[in-house]
PDB file of N, CA, C and O in Angstrom:
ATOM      1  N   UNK A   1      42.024  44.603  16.620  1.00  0.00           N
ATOM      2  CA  UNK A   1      41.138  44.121  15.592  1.00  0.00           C
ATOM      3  C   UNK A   1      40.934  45.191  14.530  1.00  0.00           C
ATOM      4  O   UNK A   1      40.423  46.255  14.879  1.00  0.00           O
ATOM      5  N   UNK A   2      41.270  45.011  13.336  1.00  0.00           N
ATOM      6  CA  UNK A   2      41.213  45.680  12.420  1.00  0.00           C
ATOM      7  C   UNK A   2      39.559  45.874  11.518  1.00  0.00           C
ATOM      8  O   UNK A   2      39.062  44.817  11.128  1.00  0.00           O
ATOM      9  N   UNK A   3      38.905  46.972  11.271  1.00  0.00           N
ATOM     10  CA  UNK A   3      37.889  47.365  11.036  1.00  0.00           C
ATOM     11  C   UNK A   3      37.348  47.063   9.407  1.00  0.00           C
ATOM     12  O   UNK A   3      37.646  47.814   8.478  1.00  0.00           O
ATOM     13  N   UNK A   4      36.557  45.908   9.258  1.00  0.00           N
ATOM     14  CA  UNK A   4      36.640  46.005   7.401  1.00  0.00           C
ATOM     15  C   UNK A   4      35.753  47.275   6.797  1.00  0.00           C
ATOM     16  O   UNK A   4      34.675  47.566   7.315  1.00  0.00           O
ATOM     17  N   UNK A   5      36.194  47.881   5.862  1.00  0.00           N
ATOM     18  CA  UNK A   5      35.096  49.341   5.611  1.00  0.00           C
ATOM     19  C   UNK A   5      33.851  48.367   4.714  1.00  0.00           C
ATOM     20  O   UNK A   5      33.915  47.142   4.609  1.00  0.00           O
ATOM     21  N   UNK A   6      32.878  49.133   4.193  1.00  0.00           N
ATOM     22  CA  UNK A   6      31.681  48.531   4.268  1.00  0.00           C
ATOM     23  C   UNK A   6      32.332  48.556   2.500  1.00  0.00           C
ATOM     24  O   UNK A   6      31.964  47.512   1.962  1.00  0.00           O
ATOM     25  N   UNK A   7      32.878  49.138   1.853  1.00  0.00           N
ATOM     26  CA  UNK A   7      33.120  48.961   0.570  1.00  0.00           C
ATOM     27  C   UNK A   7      34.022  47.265   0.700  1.00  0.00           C
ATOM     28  O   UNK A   7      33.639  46.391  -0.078  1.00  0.00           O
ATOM     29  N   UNK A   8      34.809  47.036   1.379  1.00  0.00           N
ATOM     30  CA  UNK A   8      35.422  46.040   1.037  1.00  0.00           C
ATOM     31  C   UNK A   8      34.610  44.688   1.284  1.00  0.00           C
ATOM     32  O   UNK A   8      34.909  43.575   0.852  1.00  0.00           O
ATOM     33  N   UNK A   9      33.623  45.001   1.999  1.00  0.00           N
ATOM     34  CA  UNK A   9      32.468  44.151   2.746  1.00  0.00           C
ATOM     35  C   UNK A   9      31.712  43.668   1.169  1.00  0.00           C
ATOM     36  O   UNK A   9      31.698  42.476   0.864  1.00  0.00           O
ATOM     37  N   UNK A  10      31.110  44.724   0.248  1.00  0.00           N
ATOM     38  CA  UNK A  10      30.590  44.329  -0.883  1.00  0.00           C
ATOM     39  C   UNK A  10      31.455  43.894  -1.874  1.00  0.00           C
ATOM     40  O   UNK A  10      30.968  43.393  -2.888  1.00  0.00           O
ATOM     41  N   UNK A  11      32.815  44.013  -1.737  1.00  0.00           N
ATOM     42  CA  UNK A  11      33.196  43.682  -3.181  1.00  0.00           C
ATOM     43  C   UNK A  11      33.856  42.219  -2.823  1.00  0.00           C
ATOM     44  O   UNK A  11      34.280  41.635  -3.820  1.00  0.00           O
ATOM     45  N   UNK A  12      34.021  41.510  -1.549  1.00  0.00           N
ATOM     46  CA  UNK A  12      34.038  40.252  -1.349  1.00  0.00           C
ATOM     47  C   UNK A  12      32.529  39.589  -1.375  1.00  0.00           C
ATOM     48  O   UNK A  12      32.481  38.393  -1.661  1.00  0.00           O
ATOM     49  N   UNK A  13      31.648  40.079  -1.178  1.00  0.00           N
ATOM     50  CA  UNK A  13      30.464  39.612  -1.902  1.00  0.00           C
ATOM     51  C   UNK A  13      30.210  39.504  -3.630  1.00  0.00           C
ATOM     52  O   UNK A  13      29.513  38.878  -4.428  1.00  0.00           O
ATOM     53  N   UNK A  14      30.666  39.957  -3.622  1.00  0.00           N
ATOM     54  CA  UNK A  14      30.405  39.924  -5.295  1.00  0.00           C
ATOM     55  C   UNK A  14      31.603  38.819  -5.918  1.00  0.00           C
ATOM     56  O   UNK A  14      31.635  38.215  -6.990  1.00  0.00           O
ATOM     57  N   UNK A  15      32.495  38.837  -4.833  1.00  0.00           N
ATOM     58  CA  UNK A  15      33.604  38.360  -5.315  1.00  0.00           C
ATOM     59  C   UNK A  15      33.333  36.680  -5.978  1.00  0.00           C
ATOM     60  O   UNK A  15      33.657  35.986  -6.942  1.00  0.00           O
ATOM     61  N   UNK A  16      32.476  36.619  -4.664  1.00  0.00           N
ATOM     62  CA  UNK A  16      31.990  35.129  -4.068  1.00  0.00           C
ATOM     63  C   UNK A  16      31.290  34.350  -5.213  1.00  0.00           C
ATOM     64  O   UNK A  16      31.388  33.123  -5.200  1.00  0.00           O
ATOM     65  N   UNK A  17      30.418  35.113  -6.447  1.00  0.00           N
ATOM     66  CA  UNK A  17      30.085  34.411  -7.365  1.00  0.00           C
ATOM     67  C   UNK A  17      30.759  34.937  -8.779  1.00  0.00           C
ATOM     68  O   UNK A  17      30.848  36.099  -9.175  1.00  0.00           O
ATOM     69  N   UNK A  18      31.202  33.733  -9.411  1.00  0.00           N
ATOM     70  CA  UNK A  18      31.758  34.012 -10.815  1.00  0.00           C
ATOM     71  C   UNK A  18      30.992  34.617 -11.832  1.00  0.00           C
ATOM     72  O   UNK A  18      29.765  34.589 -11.923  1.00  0.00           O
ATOM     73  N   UNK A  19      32.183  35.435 -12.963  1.00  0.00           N
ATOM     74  CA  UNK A  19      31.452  35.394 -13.938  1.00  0.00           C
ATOM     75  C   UNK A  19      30.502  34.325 -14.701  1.00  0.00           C
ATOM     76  O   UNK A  19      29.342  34.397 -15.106  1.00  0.00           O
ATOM     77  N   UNK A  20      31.615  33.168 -14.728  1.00  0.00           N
ATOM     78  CA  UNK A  20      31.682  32.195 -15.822  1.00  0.00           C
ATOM     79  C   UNK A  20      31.710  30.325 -14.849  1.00  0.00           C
ATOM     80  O   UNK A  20      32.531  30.298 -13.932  1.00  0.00           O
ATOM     81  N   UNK A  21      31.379  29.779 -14.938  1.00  0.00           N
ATOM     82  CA  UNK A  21      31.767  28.679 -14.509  1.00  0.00           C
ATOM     83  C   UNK A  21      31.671  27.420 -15.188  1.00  0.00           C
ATOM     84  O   UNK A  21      30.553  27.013 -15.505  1.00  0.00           O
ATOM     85  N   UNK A  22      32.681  26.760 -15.449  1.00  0.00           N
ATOM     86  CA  UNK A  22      33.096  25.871 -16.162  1.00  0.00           C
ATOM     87  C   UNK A  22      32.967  24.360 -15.687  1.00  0.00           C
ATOM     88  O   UNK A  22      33.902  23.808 -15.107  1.00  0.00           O
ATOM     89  N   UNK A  23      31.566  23.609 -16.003  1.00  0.00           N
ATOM     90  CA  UNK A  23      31.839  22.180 -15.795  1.00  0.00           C
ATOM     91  C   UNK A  23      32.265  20.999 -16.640  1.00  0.00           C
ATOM     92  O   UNK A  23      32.329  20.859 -17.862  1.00  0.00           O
ATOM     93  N   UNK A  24      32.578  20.074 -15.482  1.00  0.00           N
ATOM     94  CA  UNK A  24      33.458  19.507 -15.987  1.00  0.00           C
ATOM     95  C   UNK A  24      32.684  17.887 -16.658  1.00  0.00           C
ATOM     96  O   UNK A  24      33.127  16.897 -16.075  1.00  0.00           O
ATOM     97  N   UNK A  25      31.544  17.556 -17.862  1.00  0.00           N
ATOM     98  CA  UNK A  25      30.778  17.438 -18.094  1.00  0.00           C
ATOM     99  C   UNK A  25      30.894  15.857 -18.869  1.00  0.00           C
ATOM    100  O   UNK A  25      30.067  15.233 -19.533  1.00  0.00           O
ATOM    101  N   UNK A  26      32.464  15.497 -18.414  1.00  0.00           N
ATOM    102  CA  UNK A  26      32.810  14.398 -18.978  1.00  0.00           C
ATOM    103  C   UNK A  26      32.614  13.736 -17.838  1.00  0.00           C
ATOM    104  O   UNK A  26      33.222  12.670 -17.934  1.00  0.00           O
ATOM    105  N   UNK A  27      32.161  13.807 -16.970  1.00  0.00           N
ATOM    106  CA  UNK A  27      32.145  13.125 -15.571  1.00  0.00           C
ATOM    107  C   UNK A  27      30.400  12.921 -15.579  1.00  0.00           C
ATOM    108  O   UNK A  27      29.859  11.965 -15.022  1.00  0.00           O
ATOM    109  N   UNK A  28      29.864  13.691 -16.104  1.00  0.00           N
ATOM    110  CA  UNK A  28      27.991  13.479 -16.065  1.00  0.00           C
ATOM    111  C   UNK A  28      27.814  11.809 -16.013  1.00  0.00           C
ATOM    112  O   UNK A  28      28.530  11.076 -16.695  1.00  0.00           O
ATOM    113  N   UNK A  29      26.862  11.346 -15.196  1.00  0.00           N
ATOM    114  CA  UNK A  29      26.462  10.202 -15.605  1.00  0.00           C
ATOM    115  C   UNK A  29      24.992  10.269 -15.748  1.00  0.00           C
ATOM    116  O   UNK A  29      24.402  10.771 -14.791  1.00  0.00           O
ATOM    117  N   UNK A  30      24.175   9.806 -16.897  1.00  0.00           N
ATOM    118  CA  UNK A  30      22.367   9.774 -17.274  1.00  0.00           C
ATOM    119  C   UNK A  30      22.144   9.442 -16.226  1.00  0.00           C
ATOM    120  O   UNK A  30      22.807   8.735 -15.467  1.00  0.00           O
ATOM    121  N   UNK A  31      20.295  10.381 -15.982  1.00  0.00           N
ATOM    122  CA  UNK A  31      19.446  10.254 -14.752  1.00  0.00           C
ATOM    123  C   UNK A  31      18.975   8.816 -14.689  1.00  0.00           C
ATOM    124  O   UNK A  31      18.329   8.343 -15.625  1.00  0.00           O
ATOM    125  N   UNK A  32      19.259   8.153 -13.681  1.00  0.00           N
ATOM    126  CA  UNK A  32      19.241   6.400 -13.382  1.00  0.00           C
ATOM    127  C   UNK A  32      17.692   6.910 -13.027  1.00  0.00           C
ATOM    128  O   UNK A  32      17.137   5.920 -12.549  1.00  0.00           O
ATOM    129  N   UNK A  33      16.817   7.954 -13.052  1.00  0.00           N
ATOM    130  CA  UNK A  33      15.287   7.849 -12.619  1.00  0.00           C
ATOM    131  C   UNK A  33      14.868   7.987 -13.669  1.00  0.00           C
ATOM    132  O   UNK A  33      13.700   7.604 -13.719  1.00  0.00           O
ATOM    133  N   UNK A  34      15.353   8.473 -14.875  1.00  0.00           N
ATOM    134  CA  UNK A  34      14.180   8.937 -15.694  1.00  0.00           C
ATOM    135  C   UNK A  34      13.661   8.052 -16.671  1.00  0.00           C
ATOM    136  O   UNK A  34      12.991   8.483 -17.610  1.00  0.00           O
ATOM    137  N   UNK A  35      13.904   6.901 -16.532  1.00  0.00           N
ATOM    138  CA  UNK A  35      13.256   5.392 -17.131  1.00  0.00           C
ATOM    139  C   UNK A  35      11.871   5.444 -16.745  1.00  0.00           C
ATOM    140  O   UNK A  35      10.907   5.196 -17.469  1.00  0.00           O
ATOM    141  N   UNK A  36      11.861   5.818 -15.435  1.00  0.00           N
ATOM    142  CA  UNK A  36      11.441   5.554 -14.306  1.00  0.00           C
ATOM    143  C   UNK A  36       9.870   6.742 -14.566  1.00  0.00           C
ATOM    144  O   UNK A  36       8.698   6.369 -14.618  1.00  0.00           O
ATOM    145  N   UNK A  37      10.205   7.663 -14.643  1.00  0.00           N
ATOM    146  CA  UNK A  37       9.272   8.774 -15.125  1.00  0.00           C
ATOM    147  C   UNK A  37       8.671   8.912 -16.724  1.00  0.00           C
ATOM    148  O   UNK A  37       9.253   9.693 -17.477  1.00  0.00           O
ATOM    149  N   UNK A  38       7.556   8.177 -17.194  1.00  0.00           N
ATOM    150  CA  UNK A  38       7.034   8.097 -17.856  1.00  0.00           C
ATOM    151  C   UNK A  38       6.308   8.898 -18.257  1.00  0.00           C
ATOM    152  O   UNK A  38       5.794   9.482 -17.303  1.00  0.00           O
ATOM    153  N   UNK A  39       5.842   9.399 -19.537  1.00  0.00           N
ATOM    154  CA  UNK A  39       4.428  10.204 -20.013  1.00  0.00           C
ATOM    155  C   UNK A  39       3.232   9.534 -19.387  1.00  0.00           C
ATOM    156  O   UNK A  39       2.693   8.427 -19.410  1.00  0.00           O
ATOM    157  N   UNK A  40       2.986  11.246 -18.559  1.00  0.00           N
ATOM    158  CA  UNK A  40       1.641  10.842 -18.062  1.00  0.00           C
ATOM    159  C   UNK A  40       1.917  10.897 -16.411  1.00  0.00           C
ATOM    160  O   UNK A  40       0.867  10.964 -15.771  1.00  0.00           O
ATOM    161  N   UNK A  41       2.922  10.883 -15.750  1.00  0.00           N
ATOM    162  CA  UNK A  41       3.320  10.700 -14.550  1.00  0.00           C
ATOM    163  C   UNK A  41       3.721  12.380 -13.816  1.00  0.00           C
ATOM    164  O   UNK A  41       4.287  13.145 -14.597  1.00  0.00           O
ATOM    165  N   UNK A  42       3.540  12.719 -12.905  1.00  0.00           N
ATOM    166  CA  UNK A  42       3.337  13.754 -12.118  1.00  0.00           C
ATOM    167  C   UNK A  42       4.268  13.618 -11.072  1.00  0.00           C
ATOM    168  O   UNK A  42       4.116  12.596 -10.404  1.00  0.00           O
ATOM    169  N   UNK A  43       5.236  14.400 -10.728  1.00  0.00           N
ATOM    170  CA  UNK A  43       5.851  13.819  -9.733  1.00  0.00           C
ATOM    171  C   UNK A  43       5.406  15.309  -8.341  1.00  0.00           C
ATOM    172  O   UNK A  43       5.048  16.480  -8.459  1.00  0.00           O
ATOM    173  N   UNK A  44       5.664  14.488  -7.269  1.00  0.00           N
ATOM    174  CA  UNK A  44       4.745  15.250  -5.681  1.00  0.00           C
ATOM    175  C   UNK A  44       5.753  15.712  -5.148  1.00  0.00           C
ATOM    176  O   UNK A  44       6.663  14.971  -5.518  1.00  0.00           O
ATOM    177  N   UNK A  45       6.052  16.277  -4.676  1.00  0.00           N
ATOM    178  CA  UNK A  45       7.031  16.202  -3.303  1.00  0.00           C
ATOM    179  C   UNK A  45       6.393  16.211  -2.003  1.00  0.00           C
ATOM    180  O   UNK A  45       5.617  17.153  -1.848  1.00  0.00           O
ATOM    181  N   UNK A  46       6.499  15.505  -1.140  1.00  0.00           N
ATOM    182  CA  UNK A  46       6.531  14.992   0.064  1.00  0.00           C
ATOM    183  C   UNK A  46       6.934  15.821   1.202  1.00  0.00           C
ATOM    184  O   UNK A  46       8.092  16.235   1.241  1.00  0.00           O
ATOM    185  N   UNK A  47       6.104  16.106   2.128  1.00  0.00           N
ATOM    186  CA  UNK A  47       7.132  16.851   3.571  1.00  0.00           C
ATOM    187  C   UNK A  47       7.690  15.264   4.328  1.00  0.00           C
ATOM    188  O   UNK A  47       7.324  14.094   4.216  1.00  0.00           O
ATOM    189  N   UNK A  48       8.429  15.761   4.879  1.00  0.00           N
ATOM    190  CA  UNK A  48       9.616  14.373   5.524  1.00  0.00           C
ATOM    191  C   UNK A  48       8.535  13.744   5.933  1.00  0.00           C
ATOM    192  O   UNK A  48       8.070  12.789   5.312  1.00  0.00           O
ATOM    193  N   UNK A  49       7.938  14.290   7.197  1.00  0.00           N
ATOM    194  CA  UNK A  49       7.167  13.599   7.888  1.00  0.00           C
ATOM    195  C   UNK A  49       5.851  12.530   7.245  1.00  0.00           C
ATOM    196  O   UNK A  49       5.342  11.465   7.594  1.00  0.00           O
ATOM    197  N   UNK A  50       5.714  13.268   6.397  1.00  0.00           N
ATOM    198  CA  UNK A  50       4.785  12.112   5.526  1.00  0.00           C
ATOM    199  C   UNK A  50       5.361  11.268   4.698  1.00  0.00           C
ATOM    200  O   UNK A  50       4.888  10.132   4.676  1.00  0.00           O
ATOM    201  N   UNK A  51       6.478  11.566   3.836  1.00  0.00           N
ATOM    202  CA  UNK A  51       7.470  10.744   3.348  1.00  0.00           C
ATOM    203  C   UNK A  51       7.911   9.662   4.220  1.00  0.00           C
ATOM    204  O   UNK A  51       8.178   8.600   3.657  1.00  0.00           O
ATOM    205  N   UNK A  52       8.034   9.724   5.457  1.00  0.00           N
ATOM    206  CA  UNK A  52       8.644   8.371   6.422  1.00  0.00           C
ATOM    207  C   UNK A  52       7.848   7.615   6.442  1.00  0.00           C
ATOM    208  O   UNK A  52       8.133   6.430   6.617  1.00  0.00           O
ATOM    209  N   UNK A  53       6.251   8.137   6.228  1.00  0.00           N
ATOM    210  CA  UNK A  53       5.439   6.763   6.322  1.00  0.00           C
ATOM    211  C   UNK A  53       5.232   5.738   5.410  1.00  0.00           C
ATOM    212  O   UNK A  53       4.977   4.538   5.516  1.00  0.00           O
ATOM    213  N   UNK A  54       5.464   6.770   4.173  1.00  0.00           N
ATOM    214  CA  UNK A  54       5.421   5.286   2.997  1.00  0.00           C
ATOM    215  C   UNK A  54       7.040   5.070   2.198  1.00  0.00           C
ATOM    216  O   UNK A  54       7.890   5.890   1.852  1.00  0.00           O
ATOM    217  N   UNK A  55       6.968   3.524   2.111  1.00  0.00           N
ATOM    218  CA  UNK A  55       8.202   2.635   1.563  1.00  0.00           C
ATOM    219  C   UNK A  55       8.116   3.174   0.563  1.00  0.00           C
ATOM    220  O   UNK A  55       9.033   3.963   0.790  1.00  0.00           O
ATOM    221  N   UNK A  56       7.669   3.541  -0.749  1.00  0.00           N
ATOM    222  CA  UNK A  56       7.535   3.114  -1.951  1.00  0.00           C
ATOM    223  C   UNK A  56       6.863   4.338  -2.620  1.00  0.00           C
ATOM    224  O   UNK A  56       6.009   4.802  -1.864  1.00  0.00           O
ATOM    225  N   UNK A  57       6.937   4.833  -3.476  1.00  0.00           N
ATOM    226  CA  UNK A  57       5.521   5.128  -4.556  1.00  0.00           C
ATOM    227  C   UNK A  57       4.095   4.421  -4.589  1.00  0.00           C
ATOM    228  O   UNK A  57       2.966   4.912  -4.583  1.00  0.00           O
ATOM    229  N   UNK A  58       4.405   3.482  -4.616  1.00  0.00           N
ATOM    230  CA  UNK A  58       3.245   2.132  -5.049  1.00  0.00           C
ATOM    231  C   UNK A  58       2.598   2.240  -3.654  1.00  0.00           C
ATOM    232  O   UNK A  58       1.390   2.227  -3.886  1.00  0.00           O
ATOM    233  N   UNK A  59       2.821   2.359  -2.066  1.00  0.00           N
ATOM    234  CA  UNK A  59       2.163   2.722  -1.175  1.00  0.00           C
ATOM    235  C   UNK A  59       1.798   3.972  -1.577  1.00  0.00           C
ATOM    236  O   UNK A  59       0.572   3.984  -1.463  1.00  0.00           O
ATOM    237  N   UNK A  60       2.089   4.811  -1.899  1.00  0.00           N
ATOM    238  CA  UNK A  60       1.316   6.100  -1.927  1.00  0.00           C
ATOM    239  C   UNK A  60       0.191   6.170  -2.711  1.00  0.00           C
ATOM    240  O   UNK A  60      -0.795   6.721  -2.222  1.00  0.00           O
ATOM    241  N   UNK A  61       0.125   5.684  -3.939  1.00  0.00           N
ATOM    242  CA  UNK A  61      -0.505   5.539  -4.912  1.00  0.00           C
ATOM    243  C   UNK A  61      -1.628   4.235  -4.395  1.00  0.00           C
ATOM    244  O   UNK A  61      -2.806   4.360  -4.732  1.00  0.00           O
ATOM    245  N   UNK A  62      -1.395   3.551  -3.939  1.00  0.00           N
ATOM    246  CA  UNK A  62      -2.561   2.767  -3.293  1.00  0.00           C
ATOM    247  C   UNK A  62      -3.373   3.417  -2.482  1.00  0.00           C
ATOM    248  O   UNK A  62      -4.603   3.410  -2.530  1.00  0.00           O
ATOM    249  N   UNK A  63      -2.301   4.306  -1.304  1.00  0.00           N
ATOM    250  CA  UNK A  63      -3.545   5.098  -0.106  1.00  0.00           C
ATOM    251  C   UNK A  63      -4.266   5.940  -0.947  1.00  0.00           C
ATOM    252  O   UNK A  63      -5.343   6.281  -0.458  1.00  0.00           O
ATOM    253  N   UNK A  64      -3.982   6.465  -2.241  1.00  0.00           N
ATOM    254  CA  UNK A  64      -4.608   7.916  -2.897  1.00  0.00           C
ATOM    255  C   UNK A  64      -5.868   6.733  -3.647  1.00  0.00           C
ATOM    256  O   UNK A  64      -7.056   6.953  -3.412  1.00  0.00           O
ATOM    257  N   UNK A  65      -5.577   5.852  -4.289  1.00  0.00           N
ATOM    258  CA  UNK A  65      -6.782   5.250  -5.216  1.00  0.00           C
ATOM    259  C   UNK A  65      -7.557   4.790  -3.836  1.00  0.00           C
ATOM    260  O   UNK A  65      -8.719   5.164  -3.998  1.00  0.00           O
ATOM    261  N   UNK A  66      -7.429   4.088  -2.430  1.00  0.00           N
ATOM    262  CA  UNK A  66      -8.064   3.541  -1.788  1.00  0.00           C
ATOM    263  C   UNK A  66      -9.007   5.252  -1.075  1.00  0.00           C
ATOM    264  O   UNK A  66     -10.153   5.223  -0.627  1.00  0.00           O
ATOM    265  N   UNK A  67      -8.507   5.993  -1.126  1.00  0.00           N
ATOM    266  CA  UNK A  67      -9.131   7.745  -0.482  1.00  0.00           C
ATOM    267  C   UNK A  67     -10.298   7.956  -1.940  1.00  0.00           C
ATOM    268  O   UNK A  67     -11.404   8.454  -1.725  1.00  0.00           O
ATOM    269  N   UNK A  68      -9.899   7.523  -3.370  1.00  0.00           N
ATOM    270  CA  UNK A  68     -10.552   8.285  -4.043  1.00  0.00           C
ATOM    271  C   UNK A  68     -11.773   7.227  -3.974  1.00  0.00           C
ATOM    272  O   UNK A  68     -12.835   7.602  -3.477  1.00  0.00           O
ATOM    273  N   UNK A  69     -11.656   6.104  -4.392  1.00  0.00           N
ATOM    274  CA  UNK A  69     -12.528   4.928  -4.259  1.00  0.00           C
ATOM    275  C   UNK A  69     -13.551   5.211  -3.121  1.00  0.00           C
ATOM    276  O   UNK A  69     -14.700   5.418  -3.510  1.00  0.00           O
ATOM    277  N   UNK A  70     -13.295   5.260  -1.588  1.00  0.00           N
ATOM    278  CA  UNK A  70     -13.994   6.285  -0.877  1.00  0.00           C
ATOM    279  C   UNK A  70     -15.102   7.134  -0.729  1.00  0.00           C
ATOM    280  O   UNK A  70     -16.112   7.064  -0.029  1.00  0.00           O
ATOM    281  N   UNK A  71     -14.547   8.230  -1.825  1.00  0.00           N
ATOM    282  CA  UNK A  71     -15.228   9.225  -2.077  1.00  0.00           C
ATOM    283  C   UNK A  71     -16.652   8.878  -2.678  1.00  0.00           C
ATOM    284  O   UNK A  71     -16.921   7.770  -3.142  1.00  0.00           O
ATOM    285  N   UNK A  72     -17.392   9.771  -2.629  1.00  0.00           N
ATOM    286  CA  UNK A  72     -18.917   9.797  -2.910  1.00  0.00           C
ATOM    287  C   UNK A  72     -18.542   9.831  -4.538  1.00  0.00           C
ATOM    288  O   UNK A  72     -17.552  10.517  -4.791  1.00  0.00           O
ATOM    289  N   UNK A  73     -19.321   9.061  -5.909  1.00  0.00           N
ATOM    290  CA  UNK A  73     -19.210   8.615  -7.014  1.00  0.00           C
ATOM    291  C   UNK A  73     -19.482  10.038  -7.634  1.00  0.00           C
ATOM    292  O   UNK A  73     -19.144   9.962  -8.815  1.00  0.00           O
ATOM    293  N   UNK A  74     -19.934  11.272  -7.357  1.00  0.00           N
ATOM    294  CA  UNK A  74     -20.278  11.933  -8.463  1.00  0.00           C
ATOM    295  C   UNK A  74     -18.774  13.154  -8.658  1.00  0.00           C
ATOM    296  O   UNK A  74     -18.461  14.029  -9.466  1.00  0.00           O
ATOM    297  N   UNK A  75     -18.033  12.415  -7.097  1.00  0.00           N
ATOM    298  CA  UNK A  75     -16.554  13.738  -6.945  1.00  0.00           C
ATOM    299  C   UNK A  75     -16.198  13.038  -8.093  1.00  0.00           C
ATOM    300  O   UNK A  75     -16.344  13.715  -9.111  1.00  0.00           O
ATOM    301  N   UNK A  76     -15.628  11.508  -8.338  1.00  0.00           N
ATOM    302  CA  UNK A  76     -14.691  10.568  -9.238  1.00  0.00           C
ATOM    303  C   UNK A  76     -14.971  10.068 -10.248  1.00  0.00           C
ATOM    304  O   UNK A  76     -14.242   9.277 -10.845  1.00  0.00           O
ATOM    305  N   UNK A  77     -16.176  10.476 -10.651  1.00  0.00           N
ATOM    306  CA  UNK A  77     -16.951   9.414 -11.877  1.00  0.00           C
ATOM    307  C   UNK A  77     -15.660   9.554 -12.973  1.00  0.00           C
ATOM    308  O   UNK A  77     -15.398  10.676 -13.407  1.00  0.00           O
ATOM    309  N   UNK A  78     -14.824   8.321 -13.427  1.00  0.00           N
ATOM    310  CA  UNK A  78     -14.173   8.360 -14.877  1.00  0.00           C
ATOM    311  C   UNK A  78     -13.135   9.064 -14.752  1.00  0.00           C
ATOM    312  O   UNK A  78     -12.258   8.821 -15.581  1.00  0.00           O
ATOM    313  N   UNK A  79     -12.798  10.308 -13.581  1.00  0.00           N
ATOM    314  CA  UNK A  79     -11.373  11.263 -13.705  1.00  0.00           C
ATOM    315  C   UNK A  79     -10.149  10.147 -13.350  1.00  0.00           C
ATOM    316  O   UNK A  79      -9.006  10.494 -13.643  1.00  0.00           O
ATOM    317  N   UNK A  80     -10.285   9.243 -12.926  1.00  0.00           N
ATOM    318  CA  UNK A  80      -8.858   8.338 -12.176  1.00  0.00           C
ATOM    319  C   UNK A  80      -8.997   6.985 -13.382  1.00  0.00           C
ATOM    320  O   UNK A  80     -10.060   6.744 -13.955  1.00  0.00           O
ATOM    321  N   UNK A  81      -7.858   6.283 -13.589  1.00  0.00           N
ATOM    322  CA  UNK A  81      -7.700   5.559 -13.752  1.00  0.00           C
ATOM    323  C   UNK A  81      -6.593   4.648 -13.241  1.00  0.00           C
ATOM    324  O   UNK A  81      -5.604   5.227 -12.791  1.00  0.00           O
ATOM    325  N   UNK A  82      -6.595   3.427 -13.238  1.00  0.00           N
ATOM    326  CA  UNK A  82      -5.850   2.577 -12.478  1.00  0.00           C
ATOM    327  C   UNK A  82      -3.980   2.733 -13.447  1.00  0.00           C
ATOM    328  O   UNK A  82      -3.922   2.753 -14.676  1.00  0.00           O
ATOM    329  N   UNK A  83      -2.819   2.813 -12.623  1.00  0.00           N
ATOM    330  CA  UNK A  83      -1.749   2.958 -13.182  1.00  0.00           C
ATOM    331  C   UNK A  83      -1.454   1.743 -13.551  1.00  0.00           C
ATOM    332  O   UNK A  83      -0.371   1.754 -14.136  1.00  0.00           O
ATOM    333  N   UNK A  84      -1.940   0.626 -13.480  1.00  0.00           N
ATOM    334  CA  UNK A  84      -1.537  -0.932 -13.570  1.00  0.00           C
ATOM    335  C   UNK A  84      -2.429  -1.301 -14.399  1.00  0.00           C
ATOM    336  O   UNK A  84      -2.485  -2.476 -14.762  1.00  0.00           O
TER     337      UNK A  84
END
């Protein structure tokens, strides 16, 4: 088994990312979501495990207005409004 020296160890690291990289930009196709993302809209990210429980956006956004609705009137007075 032949021994790699620690110089040849870094310069295949370096090797590994280009100067320059060239895409190929005739192939792009427009974001099919961003119709979808409107002014005014916030987007969440989700851990999996809570993500599996809801189908939809529109479930999520129901459990959050049905939690704020909930709440005691002086946390929510006027900050929420309905997305519909």
């Amino acid at each position: 088994m032949k021994k790699i020296s620690a110089r040849r160890k870094s310069q295949t690291a370096r090797d590994a990312m280009r100067k320059e990289y060239r895409f190929d930009y005739s192939r792009a196709k427009p974001n099919r979501f961003a119709e979808k993302m409107s002014e005014g809209v916030i987007a969440v990210v989700l851990e999996p495990d809570v993500a599996a429980i809801f189908k939809s956006s529109e479930a999520v956004n129901d459990l959050l207005r049905s939690v704020i609705a909930a709440m005691p009137e002086s946390k929510n007075s006027g900050k929420v409004t309905s997305g519909k």
